[in-house]
NUTORKOL-603530 format. One record per residue (C-alpha): y, x, z; residue number from 1. Coordinates in steps of 0.02 Angstrom, whole numbers, m for minus. Example, Ala and Ser with C-alpha at 12.3 -4.5 7.8 and 13.67 -1.06 7.14 Angstrom:
SITE  north   east     up pagu
SITE   m225    615    390    1
SITE    m53    684    357    2
END
This chain:
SITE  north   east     up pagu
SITE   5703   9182   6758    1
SITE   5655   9289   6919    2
SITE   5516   9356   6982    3
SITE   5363   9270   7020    4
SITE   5346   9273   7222    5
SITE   5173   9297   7295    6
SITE   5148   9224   7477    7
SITE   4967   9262   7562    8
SITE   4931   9122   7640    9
SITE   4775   9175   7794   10
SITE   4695   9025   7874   11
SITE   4517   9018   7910   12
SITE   4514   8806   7913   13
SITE   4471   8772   7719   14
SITE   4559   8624   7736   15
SITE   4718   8668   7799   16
SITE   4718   8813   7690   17
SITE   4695   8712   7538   18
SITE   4861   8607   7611   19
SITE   4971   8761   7633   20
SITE   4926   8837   7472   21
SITE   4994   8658   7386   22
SITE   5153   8665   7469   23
SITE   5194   8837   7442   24
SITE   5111   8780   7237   25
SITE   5243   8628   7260   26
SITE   5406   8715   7308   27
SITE   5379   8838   7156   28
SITE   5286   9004   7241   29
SITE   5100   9070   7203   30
SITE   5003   9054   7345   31
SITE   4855   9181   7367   32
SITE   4725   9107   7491   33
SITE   4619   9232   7629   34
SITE   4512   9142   7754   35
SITE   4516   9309   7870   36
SITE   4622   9442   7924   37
SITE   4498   9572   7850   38
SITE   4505   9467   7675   39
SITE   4686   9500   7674   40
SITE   4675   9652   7706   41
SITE   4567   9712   7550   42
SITE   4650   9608   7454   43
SITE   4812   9702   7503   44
SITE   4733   9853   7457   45
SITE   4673   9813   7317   46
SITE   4849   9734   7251   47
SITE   4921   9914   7267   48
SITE   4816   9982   7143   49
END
């Protein structure tokens, strides 16, 4: 089997962040939910660690 793909999913509405993260879940991808630019950001930086 491959890799597992990773898609950041940034959107500050809860609820339409919750609906994106079970589609990408759904068509077989690991969503990682931010709710701000500057969330995704340290999480970014902390991923390359």
């Amino acid at each position: 089997m491959g890799a597992t793909i990773k898609i950041l999913v940034i959107e500050d509405d809860n609820e339409i962040n919750q609906l994106l993260c079970e589609i990408i879940t759904n068509s077989g991808y690991v969503p990682q939910p931010v709710f701000s630019g500057t969330e995704a950001l340290l999480y970014l930086a902390s991923d390359q660690e």
